[in-house]
N, C-alpha and C positions, 0 to 999 in steps of 0.2 A: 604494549597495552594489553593487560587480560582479555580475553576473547571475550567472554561475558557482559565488556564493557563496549558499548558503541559512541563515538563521536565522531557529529557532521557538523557542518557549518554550512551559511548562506552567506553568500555576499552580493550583495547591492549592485549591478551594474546601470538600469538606469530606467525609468516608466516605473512600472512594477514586475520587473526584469529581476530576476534572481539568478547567483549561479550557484547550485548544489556542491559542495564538494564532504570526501570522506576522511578517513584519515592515510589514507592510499592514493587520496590527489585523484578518483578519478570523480567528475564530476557531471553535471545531468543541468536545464534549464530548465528554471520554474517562470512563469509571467501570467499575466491576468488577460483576460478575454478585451477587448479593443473598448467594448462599452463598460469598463469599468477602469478604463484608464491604463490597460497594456498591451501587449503588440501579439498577442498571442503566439510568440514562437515557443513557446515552451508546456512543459507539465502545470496543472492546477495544482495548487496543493492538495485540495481534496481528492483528485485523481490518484496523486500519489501514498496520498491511507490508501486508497483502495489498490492500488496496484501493491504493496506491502502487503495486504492481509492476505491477497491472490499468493504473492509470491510463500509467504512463509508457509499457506496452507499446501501449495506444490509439493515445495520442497520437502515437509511433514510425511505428506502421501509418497513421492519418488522414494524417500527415504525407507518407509516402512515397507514399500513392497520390494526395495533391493535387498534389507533383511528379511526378505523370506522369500528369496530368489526369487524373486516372481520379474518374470524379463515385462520389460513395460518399450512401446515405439512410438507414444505418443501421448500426452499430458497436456491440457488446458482447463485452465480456469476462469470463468465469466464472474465477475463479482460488480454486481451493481449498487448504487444507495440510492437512496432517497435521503435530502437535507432535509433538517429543522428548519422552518423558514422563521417558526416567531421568537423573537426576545422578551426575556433572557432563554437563552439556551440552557439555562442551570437543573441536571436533573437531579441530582442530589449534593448537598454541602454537610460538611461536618466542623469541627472547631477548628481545623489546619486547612482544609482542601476544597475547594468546588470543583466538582465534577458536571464539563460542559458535555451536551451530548449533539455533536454534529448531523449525524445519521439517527432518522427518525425509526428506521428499517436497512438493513444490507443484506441480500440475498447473493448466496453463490451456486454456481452450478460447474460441474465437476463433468470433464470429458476425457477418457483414456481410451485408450490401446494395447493392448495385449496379444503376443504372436500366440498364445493358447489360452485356451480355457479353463485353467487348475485351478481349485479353488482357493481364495484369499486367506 
């Protein structure tokens, strides 16, 4: 599969139980909160945007300060949202596409470590 190219899959186990998987077969649990009809053992989906956006923006920053040696000891990212609660969620449509908007707001906050002080 080109790198460029991502597929996952969900499959169905049982409530509103999901089981994540990749194309590597490693896989992750999605389920719904108890008052909405799931057993809570797993990831929200919406969790999981936001644990995605945490992750790629890491990865982005780890990245950019190993190219430019900058030694790093410790990396976190807090990414919270806030949902659209009204319907439709539609914030913009065109003649092929609507575009829903989940997140009314997503704020991140960025925490590192550094053995020195050189500048970025």
């Amino acid at each position: 599969m080109n790198e460029a190219t991502s597929q996952v899959s969900v499959r169905w186990t049982k409530n509103l139980q999901f089981v994540g998987l990749d194309a590597d077969k490693r896989s992750l649990v999605l389920d719904g909160l108890p008052k909405a009809g799931g057993e809570g053992t797993g990831f929200r989906p919406m969790q999981l945007l936001l644990i995605a956006l945490a992750g790629c923006t890491a990865m982005d920053v780890a990245s950019i300060l190993r190219k430019q040696r900058q030694d790093l000891t410790a990396l976190e990212v807090f990414v919270s949202g806030h949902r659209v609660k009204e319907h439709p969620r539609i914030i913009r449509s065109t003649d092929r596409y609507s575009f829903t908007s989940l997140f009314s707001e997503i704020m991140s906050r960025y925490s590192l470590a550094r053995p020195s002080l050189r500048p970025v």
